[in-house]
N, CA, C and O atoms as a GROMACS GRO file, in nm:
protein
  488
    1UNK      N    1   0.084  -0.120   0.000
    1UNK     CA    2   0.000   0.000   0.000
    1UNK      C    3   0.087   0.124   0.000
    1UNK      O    4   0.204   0.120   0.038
    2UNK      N    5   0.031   0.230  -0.041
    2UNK     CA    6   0.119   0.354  -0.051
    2UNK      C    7  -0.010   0.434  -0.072
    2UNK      O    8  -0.116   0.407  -0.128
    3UNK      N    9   0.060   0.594   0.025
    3UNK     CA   10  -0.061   0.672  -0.016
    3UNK      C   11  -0.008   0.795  -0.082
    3UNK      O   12   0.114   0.815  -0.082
    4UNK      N   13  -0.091   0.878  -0.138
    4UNK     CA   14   0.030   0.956  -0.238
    4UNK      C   15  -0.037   1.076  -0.229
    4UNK      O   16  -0.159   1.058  -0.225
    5UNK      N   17  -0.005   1.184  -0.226
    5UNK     CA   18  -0.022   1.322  -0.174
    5UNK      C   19   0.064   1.424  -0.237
    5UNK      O   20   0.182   1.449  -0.213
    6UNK      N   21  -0.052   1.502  -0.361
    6UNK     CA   22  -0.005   1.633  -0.432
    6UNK      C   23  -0.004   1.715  -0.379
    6UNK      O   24  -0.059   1.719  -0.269
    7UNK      N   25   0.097   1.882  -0.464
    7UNK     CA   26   0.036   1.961  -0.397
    7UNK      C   27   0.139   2.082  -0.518
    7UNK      O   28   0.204   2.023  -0.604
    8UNK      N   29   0.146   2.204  -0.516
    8UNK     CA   30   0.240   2.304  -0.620
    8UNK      C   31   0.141   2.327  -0.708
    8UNK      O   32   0.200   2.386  -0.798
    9UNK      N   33  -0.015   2.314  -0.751
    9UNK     CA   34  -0.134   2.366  -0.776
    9UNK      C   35  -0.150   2.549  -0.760
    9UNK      O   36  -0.108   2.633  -0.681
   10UNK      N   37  -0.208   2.551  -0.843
   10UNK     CA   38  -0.269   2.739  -0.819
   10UNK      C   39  -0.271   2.753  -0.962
   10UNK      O   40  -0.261   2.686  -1.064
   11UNK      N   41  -0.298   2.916  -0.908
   11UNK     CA   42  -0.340   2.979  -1.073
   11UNK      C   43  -0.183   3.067  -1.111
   11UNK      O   44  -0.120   3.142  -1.037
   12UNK      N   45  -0.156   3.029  -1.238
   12UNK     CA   46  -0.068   3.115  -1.313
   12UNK      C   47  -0.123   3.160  -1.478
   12UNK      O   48  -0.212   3.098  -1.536
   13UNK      N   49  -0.069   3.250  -1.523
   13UNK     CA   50  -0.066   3.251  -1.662
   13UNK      C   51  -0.015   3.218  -1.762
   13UNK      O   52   0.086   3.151  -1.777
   14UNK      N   53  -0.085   3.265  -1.838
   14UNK     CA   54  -0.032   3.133  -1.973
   14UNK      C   55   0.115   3.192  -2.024
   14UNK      O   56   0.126   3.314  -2.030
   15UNK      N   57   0.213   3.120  -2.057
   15UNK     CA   58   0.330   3.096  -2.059
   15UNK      C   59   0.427   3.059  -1.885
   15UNK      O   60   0.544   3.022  -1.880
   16UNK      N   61   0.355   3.080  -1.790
   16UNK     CA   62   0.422   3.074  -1.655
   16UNK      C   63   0.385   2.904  -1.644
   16UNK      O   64   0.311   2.818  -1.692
   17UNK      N   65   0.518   2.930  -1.521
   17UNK     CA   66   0.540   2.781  -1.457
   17UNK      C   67   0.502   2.741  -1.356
   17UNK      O   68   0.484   2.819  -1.263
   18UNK      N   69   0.472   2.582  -1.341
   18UNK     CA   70   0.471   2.532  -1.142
   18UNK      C   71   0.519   2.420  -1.161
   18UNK      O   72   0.509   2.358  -1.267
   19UNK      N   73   0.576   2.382  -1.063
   19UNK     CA   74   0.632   2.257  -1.026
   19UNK      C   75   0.542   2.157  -0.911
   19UNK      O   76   0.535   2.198  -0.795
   20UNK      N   77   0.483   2.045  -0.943
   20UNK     CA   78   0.391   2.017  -0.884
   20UNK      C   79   0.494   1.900  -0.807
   20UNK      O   80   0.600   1.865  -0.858
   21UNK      N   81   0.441   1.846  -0.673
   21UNK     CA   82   0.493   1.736  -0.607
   21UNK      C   83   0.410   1.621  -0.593
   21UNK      O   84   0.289   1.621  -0.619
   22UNK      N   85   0.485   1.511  -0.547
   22UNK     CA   86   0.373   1.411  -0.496
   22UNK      C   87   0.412   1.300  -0.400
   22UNK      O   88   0.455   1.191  -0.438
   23UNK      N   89   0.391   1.338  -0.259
   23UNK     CA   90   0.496   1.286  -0.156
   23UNK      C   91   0.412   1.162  -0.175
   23UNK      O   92   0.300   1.153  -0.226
   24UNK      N   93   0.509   1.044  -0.112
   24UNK     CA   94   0.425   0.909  -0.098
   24UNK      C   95   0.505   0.853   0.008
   24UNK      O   96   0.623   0.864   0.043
   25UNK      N   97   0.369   0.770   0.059
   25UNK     CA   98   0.395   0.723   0.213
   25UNK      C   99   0.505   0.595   0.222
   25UNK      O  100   0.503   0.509   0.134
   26UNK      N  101   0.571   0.590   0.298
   26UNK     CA  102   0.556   0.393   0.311
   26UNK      C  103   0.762   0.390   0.251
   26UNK      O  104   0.818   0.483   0.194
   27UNK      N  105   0.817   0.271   0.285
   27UNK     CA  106   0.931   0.264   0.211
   27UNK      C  107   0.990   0.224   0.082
   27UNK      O  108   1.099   0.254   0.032
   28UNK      N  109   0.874   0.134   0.031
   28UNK     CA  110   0.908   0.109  -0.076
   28UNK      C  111   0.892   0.202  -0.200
   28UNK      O  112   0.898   0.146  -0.310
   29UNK      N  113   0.874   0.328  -0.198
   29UNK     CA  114   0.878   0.445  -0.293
   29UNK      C  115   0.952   0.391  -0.447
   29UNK      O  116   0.893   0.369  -0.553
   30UNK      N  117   1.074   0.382  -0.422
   30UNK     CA  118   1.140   0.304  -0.580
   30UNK      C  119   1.114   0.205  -0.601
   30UNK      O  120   1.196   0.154  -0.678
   31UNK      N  121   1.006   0.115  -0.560
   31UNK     CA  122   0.989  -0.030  -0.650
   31UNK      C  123   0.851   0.035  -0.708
   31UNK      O  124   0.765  -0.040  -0.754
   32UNK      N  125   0.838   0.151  -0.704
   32UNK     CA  126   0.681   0.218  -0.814
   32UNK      C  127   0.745   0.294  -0.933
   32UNK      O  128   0.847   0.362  -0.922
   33UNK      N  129   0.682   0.277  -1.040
   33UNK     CA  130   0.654   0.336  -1.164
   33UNK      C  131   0.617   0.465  -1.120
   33UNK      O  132   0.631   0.438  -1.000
   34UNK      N  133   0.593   0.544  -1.118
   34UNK     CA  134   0.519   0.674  -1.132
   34UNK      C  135   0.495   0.761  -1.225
   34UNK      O  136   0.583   0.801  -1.301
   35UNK      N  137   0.346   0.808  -1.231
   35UNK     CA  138   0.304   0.849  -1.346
   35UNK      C  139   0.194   1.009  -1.319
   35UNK      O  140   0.161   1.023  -1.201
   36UNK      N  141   0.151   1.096  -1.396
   36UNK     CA  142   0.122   1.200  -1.345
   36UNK      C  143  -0.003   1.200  -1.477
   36UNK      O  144   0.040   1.201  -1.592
   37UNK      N  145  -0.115   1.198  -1.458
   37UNK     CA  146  -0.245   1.268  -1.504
   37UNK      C  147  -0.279   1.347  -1.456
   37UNK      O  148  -0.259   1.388  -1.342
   38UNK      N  149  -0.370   1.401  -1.580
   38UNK     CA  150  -0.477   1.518  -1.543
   38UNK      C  151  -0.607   1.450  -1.564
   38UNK      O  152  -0.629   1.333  -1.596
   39UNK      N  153  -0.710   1.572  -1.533
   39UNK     CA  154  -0.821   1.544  -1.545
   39UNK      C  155  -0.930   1.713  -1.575
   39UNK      O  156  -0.994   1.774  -1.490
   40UNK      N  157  -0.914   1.749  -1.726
   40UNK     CA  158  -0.979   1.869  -1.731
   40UNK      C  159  -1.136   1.889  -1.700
   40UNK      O  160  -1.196   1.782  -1.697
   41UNK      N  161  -1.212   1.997  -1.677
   41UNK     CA  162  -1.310   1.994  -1.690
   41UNK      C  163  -1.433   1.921  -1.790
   41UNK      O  164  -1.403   1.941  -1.908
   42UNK      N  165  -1.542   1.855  -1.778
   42UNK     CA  166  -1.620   1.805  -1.844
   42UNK      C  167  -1.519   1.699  -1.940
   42UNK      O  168  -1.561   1.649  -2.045
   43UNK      N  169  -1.406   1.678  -1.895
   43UNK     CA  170  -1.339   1.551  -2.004
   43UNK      C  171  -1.266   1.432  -1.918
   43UNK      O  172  -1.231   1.447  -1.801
   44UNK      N  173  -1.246   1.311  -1.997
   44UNK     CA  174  -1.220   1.203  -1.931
   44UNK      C  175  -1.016   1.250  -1.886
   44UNK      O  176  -0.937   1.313  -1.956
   45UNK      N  177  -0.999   1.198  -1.774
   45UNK     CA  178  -0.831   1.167  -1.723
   45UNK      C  179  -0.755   1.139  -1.825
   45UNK      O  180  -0.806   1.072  -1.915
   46UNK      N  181  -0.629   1.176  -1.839
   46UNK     CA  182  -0.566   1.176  -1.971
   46UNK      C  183  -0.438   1.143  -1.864
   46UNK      O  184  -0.422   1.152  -1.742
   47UNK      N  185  -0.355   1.097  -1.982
   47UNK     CA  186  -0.180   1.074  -1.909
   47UNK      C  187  -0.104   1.183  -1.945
   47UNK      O  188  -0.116   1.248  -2.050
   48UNK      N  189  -0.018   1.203  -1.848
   48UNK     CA  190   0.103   1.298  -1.880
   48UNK      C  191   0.206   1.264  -1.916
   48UNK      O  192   0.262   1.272  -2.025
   49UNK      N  193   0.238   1.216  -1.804
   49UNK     CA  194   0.378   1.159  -1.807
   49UNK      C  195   0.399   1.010  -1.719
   49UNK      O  196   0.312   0.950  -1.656
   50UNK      N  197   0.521   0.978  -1.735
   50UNK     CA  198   0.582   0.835  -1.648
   50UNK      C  199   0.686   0.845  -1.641
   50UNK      O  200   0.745   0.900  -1.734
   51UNK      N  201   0.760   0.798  -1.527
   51UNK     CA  202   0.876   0.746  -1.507
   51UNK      C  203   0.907   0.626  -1.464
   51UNK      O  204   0.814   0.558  -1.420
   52UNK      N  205   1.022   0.576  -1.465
   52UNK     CA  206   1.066   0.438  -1.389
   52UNK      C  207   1.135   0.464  -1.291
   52UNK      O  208   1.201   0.563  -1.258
   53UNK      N  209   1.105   0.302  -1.213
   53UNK     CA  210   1.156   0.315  -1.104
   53UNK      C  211   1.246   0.406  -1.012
   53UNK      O  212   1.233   0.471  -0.908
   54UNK      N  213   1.382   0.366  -1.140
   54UNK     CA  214   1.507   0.447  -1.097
   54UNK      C  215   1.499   0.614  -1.152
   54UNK      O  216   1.562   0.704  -1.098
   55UNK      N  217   1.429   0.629  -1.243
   55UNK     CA  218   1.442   0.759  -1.226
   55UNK      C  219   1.498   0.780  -1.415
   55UNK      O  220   1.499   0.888  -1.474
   56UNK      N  221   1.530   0.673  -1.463
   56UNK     CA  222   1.655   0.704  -1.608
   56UNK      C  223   1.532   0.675  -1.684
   56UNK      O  224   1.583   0.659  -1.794
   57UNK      N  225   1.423   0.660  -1.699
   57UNK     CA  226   1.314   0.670  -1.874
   57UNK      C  227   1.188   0.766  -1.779
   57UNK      O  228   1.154   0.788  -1.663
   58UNK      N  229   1.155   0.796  -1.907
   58UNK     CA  230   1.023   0.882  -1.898
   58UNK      C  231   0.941   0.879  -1.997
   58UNK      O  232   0.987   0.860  -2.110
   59UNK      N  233   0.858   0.891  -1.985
   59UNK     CA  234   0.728   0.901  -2.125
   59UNK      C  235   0.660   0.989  -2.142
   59UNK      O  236   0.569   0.994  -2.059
   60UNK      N  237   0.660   1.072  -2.220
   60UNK     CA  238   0.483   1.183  -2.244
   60UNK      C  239   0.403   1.196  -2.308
   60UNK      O  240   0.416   1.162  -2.426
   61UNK      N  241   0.300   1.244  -2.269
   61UNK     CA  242   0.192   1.272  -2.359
   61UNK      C  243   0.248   1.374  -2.505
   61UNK      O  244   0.344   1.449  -2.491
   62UNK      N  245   0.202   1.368  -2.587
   62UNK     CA  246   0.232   1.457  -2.701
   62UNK      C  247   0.223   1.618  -2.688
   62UNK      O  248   0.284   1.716  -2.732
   63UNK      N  249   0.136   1.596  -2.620
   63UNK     CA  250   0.047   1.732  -2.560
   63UNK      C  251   0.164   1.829  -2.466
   63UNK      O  252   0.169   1.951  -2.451
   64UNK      N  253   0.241   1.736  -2.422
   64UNK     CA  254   0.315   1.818  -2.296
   64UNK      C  255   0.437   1.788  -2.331
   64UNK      O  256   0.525   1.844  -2.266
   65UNK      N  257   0.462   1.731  -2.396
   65UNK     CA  258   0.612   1.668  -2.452
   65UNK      C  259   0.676   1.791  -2.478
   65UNK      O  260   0.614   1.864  -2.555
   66UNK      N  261   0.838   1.853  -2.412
   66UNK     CA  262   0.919   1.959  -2.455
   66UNK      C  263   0.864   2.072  -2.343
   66UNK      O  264   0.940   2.168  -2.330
   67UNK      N  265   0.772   2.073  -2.280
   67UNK     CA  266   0.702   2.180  -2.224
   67UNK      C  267   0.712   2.128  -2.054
   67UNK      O  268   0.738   2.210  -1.966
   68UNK      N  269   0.683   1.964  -2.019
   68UNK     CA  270   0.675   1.936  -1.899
   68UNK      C  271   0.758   1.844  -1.884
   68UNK      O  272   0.788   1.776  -1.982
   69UNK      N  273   0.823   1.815  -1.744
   69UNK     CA  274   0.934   1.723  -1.670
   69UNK      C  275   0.925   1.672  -1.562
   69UNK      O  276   0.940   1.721  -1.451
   70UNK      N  277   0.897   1.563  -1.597
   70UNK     CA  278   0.886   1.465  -1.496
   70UNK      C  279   1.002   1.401  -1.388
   70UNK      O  280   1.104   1.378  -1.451
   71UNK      N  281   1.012   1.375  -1.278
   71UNK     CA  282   1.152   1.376  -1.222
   71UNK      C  283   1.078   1.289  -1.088
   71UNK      O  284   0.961   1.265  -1.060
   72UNK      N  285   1.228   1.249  -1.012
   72UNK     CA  286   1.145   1.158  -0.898
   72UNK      C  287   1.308   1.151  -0.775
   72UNK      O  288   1.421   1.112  -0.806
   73UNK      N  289   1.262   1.203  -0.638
   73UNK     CA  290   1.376   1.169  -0.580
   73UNK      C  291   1.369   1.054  -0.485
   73UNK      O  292   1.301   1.071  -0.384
   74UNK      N  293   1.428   0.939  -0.502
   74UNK     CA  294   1.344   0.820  -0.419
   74UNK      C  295   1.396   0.844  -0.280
   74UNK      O  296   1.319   0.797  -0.196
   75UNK      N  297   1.518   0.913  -0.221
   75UNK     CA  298   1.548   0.951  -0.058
   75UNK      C  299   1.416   1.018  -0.009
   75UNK      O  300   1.353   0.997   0.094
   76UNK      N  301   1.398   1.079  -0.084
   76UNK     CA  302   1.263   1.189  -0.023
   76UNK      C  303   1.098   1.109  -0.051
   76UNK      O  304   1.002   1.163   0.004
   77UNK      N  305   1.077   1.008  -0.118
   77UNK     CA  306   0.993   0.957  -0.165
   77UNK      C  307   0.870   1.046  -0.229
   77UNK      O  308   0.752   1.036  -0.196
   78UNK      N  309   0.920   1.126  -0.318
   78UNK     CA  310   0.912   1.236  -0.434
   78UNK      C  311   0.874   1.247  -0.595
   78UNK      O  312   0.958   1.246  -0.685
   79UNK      N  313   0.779   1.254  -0.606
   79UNK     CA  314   0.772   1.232  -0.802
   79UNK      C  315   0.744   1.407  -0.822
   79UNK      O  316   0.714   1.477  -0.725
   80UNK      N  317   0.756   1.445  -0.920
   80UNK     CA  318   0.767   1.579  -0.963
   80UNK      C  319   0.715   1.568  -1.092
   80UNK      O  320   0.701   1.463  -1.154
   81UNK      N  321   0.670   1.746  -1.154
   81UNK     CA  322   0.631   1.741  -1.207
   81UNK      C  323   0.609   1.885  -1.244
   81UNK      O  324   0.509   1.952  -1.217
   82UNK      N  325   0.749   1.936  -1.331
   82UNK     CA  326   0.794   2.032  -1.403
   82UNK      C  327   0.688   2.076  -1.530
   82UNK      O  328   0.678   2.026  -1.642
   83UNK      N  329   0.614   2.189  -1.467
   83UNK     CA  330   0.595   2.268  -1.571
   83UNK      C  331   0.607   2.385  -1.624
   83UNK      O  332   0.587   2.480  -1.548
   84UNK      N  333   0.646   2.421  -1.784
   84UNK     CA  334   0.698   2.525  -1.845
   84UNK      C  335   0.576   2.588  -1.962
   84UNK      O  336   0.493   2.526  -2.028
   85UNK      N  337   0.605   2.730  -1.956
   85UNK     CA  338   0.480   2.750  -2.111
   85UNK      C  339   0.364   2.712  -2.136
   85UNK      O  340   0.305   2.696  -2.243
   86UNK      N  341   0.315   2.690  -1.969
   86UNK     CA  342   0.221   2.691  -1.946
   86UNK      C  343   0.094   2.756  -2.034
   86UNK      O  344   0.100   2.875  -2.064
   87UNK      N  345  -0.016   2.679  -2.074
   87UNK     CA  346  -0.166   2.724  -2.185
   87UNK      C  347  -0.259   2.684  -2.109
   87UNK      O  348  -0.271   2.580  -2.044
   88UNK      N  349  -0.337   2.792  -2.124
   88UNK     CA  350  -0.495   2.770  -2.069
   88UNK      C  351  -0.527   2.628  -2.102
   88UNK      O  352  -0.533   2.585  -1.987
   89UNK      N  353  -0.539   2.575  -2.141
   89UNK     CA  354  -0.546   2.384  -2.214
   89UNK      C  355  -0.505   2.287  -2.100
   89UNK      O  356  -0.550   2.181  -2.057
   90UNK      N  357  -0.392   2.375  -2.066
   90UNK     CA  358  -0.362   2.281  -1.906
   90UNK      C  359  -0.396   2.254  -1.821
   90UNK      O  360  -0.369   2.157  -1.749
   91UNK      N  361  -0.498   2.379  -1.805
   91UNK     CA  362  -0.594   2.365  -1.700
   91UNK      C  363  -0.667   2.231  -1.667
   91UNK      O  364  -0.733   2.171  -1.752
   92UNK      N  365  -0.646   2.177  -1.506
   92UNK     CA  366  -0.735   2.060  -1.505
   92UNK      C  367  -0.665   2.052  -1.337
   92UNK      O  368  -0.584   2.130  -1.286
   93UNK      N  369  -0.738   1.912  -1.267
   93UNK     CA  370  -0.670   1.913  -1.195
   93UNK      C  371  -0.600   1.776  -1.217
   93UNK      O  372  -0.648   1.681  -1.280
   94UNK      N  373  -0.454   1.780  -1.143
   94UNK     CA  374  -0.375   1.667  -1.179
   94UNK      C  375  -0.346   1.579  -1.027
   94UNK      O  376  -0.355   1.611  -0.908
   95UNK      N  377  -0.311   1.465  -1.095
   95UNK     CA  378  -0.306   1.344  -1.021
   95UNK      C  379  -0.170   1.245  -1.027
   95UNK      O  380  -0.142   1.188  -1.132
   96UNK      N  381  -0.095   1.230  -0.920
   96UNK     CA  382   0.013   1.125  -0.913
   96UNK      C  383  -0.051   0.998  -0.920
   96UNK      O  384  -0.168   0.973  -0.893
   97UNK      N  385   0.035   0.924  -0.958
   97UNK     CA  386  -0.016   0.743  -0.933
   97UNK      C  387   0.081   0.678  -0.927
   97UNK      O  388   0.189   0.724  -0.965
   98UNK      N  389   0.071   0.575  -0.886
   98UNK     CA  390   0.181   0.438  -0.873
   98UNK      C  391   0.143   0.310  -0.923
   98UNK      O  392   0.038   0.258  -0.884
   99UNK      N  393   0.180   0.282  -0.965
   99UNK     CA  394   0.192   0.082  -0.994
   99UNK      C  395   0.290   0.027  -0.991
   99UNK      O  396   0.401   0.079  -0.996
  100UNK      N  397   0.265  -0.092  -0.983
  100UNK     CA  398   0.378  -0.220  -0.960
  100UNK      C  399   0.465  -0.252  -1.111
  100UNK      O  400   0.574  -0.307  -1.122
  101UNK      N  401   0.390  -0.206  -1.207
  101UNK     CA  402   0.466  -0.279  -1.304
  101UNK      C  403   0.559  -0.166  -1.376
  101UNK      O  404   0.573  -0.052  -1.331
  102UNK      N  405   0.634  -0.222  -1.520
  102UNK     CA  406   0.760  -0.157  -1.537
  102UNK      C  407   0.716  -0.076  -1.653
  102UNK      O  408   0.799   0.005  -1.696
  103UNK      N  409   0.617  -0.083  -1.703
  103UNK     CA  410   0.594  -0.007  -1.891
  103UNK      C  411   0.545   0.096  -1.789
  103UNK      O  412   0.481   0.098  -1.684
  104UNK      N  413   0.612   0.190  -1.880
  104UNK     CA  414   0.546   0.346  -1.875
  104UNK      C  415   0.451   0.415  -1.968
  104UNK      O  416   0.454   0.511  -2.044
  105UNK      N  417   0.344   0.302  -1.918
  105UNK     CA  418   0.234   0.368  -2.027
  105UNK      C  419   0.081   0.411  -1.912
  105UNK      O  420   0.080   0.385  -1.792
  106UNK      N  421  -0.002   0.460  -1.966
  106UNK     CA  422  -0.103   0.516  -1.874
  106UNK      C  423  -0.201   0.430  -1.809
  106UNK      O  424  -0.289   0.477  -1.736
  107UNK      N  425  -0.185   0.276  -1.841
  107UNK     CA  426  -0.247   0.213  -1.772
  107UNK      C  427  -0.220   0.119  -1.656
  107UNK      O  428  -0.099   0.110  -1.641
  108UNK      N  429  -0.289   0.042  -1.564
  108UNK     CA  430  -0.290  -0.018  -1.453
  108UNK      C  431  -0.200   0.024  -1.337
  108UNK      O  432  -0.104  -0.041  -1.294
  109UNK      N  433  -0.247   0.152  -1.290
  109UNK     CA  434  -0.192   0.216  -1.204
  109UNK      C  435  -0.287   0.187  -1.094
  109UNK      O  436  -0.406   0.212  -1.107
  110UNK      N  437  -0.231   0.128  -0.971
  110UNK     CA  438  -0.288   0.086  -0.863
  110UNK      C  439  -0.346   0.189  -0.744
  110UNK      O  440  -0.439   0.178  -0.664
  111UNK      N  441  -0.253   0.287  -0.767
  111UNK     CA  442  -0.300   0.366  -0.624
  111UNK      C  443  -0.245   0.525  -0.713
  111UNK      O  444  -0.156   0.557  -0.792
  112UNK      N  445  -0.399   0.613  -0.617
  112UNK     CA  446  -0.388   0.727  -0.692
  112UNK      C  447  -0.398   0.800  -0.598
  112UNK      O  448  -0.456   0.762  -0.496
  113UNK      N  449  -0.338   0.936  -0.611
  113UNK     CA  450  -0.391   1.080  -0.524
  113UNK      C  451  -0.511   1.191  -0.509
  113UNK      O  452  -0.577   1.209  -0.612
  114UNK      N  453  -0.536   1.244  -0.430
  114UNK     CA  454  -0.661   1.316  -0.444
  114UNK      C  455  -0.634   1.419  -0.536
  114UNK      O  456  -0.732   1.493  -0.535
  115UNK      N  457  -0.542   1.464  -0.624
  115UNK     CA  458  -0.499   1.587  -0.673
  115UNK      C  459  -0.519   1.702  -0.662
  115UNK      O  460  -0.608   1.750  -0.591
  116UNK      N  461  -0.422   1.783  -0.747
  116UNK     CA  462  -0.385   1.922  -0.741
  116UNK      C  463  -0.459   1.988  -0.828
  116UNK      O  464  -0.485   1.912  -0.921
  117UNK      N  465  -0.518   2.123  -0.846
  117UNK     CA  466  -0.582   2.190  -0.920
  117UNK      C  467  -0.481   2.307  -1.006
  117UNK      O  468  -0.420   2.393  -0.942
  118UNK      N  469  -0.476   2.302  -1.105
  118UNK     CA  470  -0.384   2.387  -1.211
  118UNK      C  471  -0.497   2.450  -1.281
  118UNK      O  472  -0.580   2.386  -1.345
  119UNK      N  473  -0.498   2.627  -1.260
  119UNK     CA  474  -0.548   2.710  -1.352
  119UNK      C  475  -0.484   2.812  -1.408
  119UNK      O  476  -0.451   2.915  -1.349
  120UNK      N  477  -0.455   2.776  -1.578
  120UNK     CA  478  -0.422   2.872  -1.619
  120UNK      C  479  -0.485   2.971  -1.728
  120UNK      O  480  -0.566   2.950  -1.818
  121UNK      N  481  -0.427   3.069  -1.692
  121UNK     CA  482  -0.518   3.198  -1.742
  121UNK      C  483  -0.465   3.290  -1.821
  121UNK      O  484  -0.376   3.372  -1.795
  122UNK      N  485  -0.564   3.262  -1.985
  122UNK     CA  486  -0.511   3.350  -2.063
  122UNK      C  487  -0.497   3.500  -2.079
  122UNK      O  488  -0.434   3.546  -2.174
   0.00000   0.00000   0.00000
């Protein structure tokens, strides 16, 4: 079990940045995948990003690819979640997750966070 807890949410404008966090409980922090969705208004959860275990691959959405950075410090039991050039489009609120397994793709993620709210304003 692991519980996972966002937070680096608020309102900025469009081209500005935030760096979002996502502490997680428990010791085994590096045997999780971690992965970062959103979820915009009136639309279904989408993926952002992923990382592995150790920290060396990542994956993104097309959407955020070049613009957002995903990062993870396993001492601190830490996933991150660098954003740049920020667009009203981003707006949504976002969500850490974890799973057991090793593909960094947006599915079968076991345990999720209550998430963070990102508004940006053109």
């Amino acid at each position: 079990q692991v519980q996972l807890v966002e937070s680096g949410g608020g309102l900025v404008q469009a081209g500005g940045s935030l760096r979002l966090s996502c502490v997680a409980s428990g010791r085994t922090f590096s045997t999780y995948t971690m992965g970062w969705f959103r979820q915009a208004p009136g639309k279904e959860r989408e993926f952002v990003a992923a990382i592995s275990r150790d920290g060396s691959s990542t994956n993104y959405a097309d959407s955020v690819r070049d613009r957002f950075t995903i990062s993870r410090d396993n001492a601190e039991n830490t996933v991150y979640l660098e954003m740049n050039s920020l667009k009203p489009e981003d707006t949504a609120v976002y969500y850490c997750a974890a799973k057991n397994g090793l593909l960094l793709t947006a599915t079968r993620y076991n345990y999720w966070g209550q998430g963070t709210r990102v508004t940006v304003s053109s």
